[in-house]
C-alpha positions in Angstrom: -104.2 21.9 41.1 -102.7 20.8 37.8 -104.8 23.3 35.7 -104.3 25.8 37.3 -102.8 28.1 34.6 -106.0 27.1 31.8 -108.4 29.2 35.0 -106.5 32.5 36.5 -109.9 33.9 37.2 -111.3 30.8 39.6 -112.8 31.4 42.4 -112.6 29.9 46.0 -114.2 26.8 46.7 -116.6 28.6 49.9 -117.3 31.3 46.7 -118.4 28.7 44.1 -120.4 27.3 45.9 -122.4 30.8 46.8 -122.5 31.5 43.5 -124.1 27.8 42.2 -127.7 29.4 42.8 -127.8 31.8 40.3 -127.0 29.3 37.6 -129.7 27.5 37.7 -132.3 29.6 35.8 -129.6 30.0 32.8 -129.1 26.2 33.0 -132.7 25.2 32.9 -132.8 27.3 29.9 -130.0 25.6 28.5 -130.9 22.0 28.8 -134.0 23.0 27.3 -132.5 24.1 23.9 -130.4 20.7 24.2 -133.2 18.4 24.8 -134.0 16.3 21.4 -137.4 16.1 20.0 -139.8 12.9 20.5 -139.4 10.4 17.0 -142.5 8.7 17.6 -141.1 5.8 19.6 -139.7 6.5 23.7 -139.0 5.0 26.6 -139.6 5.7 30.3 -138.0 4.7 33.2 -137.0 6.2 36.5 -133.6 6.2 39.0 -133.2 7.0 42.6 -130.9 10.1 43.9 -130.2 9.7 47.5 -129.4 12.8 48.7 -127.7 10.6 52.2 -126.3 7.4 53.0 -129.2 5.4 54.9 -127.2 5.4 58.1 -127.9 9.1 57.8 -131.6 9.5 57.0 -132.8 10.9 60.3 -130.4 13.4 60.7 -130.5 14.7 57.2 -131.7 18.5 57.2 -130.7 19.8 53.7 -133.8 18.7 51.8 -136.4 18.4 54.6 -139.8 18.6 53.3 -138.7 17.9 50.1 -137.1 14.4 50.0 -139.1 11.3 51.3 -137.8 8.0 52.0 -138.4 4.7 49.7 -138.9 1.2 51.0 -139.5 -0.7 48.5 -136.8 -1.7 45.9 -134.1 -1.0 47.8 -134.4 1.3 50.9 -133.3 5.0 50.1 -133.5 9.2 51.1 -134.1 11.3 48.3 -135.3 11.9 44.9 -136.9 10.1 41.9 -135.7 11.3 38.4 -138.1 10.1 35.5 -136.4 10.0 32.3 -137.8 9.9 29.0 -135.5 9.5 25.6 -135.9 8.4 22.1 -135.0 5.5 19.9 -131.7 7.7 19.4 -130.8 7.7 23.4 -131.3 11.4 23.2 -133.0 12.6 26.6 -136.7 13.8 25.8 -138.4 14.6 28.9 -137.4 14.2 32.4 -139.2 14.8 35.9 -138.2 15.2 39.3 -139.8 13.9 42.9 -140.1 12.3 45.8 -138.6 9.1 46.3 -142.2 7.9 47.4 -143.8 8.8 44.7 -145.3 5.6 42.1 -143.7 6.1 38.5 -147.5 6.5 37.1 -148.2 9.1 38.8 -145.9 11.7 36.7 -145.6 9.9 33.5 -148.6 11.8 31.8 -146.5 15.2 32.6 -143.4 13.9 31.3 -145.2 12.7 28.2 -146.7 15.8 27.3 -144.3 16.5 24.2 -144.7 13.2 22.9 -146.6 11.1 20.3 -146.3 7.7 19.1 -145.6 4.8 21.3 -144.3 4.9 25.3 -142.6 1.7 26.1 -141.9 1.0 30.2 -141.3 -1.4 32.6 -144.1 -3.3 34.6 -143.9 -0.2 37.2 -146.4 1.8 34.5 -148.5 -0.9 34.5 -152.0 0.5 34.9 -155.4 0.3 32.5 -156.5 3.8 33.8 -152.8 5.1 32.8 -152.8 3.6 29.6 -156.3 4.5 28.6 -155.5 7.9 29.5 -152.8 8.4 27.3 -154.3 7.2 24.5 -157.6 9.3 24.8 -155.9 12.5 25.9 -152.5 13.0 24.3 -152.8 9.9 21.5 -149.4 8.2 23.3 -149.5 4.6 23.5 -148.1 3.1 26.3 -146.5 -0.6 25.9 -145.4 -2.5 28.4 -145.2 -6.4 29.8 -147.5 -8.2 31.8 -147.7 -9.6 34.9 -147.7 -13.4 35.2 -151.4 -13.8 36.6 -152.6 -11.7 33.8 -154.2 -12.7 30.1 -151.0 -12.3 27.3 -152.7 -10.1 25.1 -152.0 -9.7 21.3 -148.8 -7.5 19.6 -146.7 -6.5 16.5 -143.9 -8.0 16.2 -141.8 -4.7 15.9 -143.4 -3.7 19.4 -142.1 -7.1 20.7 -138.6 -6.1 19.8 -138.6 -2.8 20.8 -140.0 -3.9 24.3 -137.1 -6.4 24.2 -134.8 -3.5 24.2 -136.0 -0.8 26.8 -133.3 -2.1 28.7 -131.3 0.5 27.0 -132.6 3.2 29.4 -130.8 1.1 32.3 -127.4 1.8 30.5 -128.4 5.7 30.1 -129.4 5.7 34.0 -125.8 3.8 35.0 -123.7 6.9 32.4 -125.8 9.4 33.9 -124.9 8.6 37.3 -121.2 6.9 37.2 -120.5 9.5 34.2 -122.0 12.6 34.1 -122.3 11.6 38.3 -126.0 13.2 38.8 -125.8 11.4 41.8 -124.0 13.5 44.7 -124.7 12.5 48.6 -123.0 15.8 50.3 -125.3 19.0 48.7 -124.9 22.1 50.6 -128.9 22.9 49.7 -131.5 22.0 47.5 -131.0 24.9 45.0 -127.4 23.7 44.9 -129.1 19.9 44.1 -131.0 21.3 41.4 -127.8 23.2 40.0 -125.8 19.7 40.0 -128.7 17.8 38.4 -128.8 20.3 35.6 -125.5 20.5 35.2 -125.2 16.6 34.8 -128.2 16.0 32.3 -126.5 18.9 30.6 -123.3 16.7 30.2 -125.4 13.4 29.4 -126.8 15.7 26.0 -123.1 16.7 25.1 -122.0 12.8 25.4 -121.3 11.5 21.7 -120.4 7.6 23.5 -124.1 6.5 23.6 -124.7 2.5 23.3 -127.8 3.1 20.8 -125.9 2.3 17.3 -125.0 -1.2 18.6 -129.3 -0.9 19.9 -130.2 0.4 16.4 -128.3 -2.2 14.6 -130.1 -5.3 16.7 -133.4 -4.2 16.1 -132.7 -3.7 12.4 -131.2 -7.2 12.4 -133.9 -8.6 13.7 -136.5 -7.3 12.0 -134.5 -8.5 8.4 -133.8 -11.7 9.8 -137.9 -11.8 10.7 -138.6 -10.7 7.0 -136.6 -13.7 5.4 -138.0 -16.1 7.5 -141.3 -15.2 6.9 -141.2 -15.2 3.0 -138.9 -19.2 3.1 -141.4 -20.4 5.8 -145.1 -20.1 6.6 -146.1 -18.2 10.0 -146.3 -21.3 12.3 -143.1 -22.1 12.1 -141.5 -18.8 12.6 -143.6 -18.3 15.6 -142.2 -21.6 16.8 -138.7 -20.7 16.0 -139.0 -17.6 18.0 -139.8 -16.8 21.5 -142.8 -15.0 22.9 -141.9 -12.1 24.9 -144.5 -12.6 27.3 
């Protein structure tokens, strides 16, 4: 309504949305040429995209046979998106299913491209998953432990970065509230795909990303772990700073 003059040439809402379909081969194709390359350390984490509100799950036809509903963690219809992005909050990989579906289960195919380390939460939590990794595509997954299992040994730098996967929650909350990947009222699946796209699309053009401020802590830390070390012995920096597990 108020830019009306900057697009002559726009369509009709009813005709915009018939034509959404045929745009998403060309933006597939463009995310991919957008999508950063791995740097050796990632994260992983996944969001929900209900395609409903719950009140409306069993009447919900659009994406039938392709949607599932999710119980636990918070009762939703729709989709999981797995995300994968560097140390730089660049996106990396990504992967879309079933709301039902465990996070293990597609992290090896949306860490295909990489190399280094994998850090996640205590979702990708599995010996057979990390094993895996390791042996077949030489990525090392890193993440905490329960509380009824043995603490097992780590570098200090892994501690750190482990500290700060959090990061991924902010890059989940901008995708959604910013780039708004999260839409309730889709005309049809193709149409979901196209907005999905169209949003991780926007998330690779955002220049506002909170990693600097990440960047800068972990380098702080990791200085402020070197001085200690060389003015004091071992024992009392590991008393002076916390475990992570």
């Amino acid at each position: 309504m108020h830019l009306g003059s900057e697009f002559p040439t726009l369509v009709s809402y009813q005709r915009f949305i018939e034509l959404m379909p045929i745009l998403l081969v060309p933006l597939v194709a463009y995310l991919h040429t957008q999508m950063a390359h791995c740097t050796g350390i990632s994260f992983i984490d996944s969001t929900s995209l209900a395609v409903c509100r719950n009140p409306r799950i069993h009447q919900h036809r659009v994406c039938a046979g392709r949607a599932a509903r999710q119980d636990l963690g918070g009762l939703f219809y729709g989709f999981k998106l797995h995300l994968v992005v560097n140390d730089q909050d660049e996106l990396s990989a990504f992967c879309l299913t079933p709301g039902n579906i465990d996070d293990r289960r597609p992290a090896p195919k949306a860490a295909t491209c990489l190399f280094g380390k994998l850090f996640g939460d205590k979702g990708y939590l599995s010996q057979p998953l990390i094993e895996g990794l390791l042996v077949r595509q030489g990525v090392q997954l890193i993440t905490k432990l329960r509380k009824s299992m043995r603490n097992r040994l780590l570098d200090f730098s892994d501690k750190l970065l482990l500290r700060k996967r959090v990061l991924i929650e902010f890059i989940n909350d901008q995708m959604k509230n910013i780039c708004q990947i999260k839409h309730s009222r889709h005309r049809s699946l193709i149409n979901l795909l196209v907005h999905l796209m169209a949003g991780l699309i926007a998330y690779c053009h955002q220049s506002k990303k909170p990693t600097p401020l990440v960047a800068i802590a972990c380098t702080l830390e990791r200085v402020a772990y070197s001085e200690l070390t060389s003015m004091s012995g071992s024992s009392c920096v590991n008393a002076m700073i916390p475990d992570a597990y």
